[in-house]
N, CA, C and O atoms as CSV, one atom per row, in Angstrom:
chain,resi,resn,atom,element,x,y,z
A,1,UNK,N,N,-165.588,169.669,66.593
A,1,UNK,CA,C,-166.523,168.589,66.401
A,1,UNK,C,C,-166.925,167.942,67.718
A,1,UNK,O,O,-168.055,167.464,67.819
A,2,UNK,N,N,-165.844,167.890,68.995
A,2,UNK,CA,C,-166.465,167.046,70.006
A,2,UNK,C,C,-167.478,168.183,70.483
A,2,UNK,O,O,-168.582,167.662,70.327
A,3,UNK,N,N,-167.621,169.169,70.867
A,3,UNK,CA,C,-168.518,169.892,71.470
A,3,UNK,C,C,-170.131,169.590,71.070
A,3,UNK,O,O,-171.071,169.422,71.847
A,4,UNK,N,N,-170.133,169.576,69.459
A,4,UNK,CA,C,-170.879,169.022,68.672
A,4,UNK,C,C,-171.433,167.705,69.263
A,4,UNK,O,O,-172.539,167.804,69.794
A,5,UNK,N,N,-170.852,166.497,69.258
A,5,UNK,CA,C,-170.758,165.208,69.277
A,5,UNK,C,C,-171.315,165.185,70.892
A,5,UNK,O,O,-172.304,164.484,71.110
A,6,UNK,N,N,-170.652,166.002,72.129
A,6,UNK,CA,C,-171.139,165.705,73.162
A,6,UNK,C,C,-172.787,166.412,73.742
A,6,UNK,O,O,-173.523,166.205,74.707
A,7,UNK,N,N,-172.806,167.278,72.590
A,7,UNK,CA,C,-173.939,167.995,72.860
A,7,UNK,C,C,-175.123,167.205,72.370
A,7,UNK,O,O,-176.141,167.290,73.057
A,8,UNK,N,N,-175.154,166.473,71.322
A,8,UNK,CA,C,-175.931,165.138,70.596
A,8,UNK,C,C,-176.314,164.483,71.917
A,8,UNK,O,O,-177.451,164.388,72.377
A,9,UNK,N,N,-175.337,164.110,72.373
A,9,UNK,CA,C,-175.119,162.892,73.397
A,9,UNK,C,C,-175.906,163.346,74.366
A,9,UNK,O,O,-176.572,162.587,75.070
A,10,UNK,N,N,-175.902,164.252,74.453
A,10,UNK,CA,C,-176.589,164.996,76.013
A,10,UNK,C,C,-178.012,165.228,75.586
A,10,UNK,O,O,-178.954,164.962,76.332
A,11,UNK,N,N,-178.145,165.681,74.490
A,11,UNK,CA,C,-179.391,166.135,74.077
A,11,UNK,C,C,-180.409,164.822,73.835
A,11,UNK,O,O,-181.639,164.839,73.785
A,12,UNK,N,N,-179.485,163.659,73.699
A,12,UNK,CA,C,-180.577,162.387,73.540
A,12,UNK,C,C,-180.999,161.848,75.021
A,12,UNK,O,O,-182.048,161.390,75.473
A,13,UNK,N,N,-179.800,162.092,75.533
A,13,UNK,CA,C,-180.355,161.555,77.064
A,13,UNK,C,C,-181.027,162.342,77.991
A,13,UNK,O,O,-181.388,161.967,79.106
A,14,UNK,N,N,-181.211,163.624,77.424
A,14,UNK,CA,C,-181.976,164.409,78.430
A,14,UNK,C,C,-183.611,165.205,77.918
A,14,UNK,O,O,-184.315,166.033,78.497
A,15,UNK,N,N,-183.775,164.417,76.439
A,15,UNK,CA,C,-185.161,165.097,75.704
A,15,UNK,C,C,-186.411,163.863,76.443
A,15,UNK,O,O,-187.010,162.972,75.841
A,16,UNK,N,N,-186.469,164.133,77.521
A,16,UNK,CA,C,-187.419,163.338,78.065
A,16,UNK,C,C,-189.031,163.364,77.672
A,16,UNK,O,O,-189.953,162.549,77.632
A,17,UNK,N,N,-188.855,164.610,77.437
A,17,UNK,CA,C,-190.687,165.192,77.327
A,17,UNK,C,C,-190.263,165.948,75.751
A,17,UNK,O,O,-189.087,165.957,75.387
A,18,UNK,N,N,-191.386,166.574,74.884
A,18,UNK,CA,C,-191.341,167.424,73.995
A,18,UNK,C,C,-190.974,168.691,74.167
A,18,UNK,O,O,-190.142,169.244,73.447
A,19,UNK,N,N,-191.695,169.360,75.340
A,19,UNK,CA,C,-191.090,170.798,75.642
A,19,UNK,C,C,-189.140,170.455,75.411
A,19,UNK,O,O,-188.405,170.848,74.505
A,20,UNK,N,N,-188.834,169.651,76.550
A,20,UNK,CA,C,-187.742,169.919,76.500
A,20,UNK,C,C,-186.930,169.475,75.291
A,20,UNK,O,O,-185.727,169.736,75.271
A,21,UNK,N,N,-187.430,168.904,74.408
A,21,UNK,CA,C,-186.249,168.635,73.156
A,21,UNK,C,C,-186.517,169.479,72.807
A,21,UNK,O,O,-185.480,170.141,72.756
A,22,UNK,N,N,-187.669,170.308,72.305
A,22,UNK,CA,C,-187.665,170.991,71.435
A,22,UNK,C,C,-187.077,172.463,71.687
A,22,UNK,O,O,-186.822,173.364,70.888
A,23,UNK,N,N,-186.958,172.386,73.036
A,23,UNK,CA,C,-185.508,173.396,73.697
A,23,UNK,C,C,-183.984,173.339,73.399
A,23,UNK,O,O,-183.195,174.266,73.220
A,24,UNK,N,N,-183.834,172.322,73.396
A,24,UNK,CA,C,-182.130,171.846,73.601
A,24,UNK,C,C,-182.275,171.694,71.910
A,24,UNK,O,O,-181.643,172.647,71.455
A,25,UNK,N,N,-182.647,171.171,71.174
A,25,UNK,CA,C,-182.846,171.049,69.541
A,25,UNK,C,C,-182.083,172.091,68.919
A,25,UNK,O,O,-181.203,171.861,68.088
A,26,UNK,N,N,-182.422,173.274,69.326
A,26,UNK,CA,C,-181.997,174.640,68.570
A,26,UNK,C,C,-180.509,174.271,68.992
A,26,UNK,O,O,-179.726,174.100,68.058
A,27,UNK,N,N,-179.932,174.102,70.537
A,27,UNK,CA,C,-178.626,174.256,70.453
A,27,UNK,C,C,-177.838,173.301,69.718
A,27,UNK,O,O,-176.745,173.700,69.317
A,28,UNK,N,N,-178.215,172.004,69.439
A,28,UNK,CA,C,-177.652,171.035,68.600
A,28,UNK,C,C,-177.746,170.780,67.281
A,28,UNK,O,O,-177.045,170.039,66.590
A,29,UNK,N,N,-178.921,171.636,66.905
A,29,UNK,CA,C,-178.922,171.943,65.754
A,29,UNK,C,C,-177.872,172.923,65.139
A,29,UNK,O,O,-177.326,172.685,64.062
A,30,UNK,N,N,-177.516,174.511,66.201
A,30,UNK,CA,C,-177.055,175.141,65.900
A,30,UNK,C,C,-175.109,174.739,65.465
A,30,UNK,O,O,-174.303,175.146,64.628
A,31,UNK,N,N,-175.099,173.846,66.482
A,31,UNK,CA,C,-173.349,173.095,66.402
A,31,UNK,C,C,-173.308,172.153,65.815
A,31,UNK,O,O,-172.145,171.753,65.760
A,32,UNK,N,N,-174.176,171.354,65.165
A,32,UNK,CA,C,-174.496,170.588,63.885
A,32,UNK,C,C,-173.919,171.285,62.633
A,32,UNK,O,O,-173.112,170.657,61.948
A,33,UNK,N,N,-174.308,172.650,62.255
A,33,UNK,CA,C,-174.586,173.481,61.658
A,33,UNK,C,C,-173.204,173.922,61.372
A,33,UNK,O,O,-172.788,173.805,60.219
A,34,UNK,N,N,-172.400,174.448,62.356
A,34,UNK,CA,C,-171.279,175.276,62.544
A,34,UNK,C,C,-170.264,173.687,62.160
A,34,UNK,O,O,-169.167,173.805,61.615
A,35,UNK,N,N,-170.726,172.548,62.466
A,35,UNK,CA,C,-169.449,171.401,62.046
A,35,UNK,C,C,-169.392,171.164,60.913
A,35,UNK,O,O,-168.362,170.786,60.356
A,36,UNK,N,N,-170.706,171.376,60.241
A,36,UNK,CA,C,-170.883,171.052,58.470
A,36,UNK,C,C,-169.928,171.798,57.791
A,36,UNK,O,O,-169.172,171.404,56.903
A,37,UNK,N,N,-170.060,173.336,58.465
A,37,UNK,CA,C,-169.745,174.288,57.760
A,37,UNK,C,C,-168.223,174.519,57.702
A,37,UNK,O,O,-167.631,175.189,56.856
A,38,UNK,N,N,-167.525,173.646,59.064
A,38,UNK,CA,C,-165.978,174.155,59.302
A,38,UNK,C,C,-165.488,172.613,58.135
A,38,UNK,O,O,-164.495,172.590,57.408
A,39,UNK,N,N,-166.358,171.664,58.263
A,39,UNK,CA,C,-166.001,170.456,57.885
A,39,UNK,C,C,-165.696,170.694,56.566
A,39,UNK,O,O,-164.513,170.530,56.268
A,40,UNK,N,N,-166.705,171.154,55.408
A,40,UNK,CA,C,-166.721,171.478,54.270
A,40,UNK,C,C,-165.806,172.748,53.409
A,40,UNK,O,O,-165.416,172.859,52.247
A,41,UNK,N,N,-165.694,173.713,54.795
A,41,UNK,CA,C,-164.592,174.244,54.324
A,41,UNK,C,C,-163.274,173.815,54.665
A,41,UNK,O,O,-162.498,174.673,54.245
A,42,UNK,N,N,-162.780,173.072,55.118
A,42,UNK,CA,C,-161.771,172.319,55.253
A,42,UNK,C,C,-161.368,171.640,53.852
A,42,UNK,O,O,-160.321,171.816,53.228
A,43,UNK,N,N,-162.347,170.903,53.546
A,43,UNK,CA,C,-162.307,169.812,52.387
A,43,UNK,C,C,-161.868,170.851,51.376
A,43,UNK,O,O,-160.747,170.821,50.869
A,44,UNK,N,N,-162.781,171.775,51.094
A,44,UNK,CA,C,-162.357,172.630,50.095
A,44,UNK,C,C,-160.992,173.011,50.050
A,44,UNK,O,O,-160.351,172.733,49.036
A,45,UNK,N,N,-160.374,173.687,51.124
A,45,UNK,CA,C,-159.241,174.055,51.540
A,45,UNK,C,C,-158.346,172.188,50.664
A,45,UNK,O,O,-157.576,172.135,49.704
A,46,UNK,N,N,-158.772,171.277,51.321
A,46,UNK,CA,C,-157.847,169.892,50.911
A,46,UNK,C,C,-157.734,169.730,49.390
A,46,UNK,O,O,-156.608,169.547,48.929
A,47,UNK,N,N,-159.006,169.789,48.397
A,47,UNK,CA,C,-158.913,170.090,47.408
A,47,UNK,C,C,-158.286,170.903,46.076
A,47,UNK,O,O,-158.103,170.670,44.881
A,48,UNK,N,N,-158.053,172.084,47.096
A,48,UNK,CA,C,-157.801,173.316,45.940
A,48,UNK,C,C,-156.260,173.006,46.300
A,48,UNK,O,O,-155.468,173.404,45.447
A,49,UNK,N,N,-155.550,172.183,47.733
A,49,UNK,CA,C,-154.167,172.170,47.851
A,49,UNK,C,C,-154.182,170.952,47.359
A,49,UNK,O,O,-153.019,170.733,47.696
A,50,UNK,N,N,-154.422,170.206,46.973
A,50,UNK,CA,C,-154.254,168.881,46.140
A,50,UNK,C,C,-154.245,169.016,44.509
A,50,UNK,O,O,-153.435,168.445,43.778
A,51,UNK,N,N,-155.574,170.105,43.969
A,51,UNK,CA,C,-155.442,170.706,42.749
A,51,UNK,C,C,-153.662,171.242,42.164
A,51,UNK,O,O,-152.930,170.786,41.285
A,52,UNK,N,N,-153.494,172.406,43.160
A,52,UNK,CA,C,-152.083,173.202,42.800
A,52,UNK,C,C,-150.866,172.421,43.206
A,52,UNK,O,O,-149.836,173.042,42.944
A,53,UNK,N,N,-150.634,171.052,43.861
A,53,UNK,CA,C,-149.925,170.400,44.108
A,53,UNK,C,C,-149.611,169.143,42.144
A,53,UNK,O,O,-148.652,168.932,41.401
A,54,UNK,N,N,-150.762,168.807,42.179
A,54,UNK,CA,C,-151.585,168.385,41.096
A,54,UNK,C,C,-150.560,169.405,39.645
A,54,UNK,O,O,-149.606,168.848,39.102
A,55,UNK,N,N,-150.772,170.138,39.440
A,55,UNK,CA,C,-150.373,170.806,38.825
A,55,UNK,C,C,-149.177,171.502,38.767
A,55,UNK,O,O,-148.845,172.039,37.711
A,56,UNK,N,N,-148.608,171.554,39.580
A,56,UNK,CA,C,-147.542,172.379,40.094
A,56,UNK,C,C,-146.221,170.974,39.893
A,56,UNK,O,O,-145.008,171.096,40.064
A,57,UNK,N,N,-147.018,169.667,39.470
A,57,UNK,CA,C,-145.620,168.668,39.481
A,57,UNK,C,C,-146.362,168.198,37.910
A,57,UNK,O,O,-145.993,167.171,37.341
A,58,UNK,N,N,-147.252,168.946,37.434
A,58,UNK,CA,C,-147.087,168.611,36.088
A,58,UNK,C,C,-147.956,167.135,35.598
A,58,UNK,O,O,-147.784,166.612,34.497
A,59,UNK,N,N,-148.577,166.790,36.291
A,59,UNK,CA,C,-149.580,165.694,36.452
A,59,UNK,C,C,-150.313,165.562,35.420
A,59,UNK,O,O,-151.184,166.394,35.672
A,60,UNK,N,N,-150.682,164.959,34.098
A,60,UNK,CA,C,-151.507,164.635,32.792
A,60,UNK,C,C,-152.556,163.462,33.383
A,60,UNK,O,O,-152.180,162.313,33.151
A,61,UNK,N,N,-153.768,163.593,34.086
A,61,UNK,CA,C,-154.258,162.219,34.026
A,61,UNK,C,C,-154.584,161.438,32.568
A,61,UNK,O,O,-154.986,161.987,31.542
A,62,UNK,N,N,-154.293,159.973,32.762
A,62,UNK,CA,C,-154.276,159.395,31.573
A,62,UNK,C,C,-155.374,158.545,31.916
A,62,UNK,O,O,-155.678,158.455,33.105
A,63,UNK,N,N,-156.150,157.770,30.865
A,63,UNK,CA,C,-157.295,157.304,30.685
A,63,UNK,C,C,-156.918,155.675,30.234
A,63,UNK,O,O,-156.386,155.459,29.145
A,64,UNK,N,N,-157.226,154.646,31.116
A,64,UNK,CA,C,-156.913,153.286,31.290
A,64,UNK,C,C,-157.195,152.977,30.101
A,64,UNK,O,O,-158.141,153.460,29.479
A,65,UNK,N,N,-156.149,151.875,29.527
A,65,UNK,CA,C,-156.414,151.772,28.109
A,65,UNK,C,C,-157.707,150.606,28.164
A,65,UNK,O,O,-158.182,150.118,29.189
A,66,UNK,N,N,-158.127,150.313,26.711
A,66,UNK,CA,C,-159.365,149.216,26.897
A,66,UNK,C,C,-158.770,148.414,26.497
A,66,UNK,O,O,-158.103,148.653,25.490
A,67,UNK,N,N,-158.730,147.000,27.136
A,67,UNK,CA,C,-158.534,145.788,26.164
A,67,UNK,C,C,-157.014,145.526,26.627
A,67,UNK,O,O,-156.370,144.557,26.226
A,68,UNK,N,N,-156.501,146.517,27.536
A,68,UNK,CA,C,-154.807,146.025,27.998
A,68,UNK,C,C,-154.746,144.659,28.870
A,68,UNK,O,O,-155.539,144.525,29.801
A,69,UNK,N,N,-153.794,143.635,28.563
A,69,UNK,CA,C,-153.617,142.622,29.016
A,69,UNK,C,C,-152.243,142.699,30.163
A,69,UNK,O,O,-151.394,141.810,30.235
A,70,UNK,N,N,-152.248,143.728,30.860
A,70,UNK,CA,C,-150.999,144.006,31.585
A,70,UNK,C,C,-151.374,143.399,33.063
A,70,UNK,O,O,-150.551,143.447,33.977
């Protein structure tokens, strides 16, 4: 992600003219791209080990009662 993050950084302070953003764009677009993608599969990865953890101790979610005065 920092490569990402410093390449933003660079790319705002150095798109002076149009030619040149629209140069440097592709590369920050491209590591934009690649962070979504490691980011989201991560989560997934957090999920599916939270699912079988979830399950694996036997977990029933229960549904808040209405009207409890506790």
């Amino acid at each position: 992600l920092y490569p990402a993050l410093f390449a933003l950084v660079a790319y705002s302070l150095s798109a002076g003219n149009a030619g040149t953003a629209f140069r440097y764009r592709t590369h920050v677009v491209a590591l934009m791209l690649c962070a979504l993608v490691a980011l989201r599969a991560h989560r997934a990865q957090e999920r599916a080990e939270h699912a079988r953890i979830r399950r694996s101790a036997g977990f029933l979610p229960v549904a808040p009662r209405s009207g409890s005065t506790a």
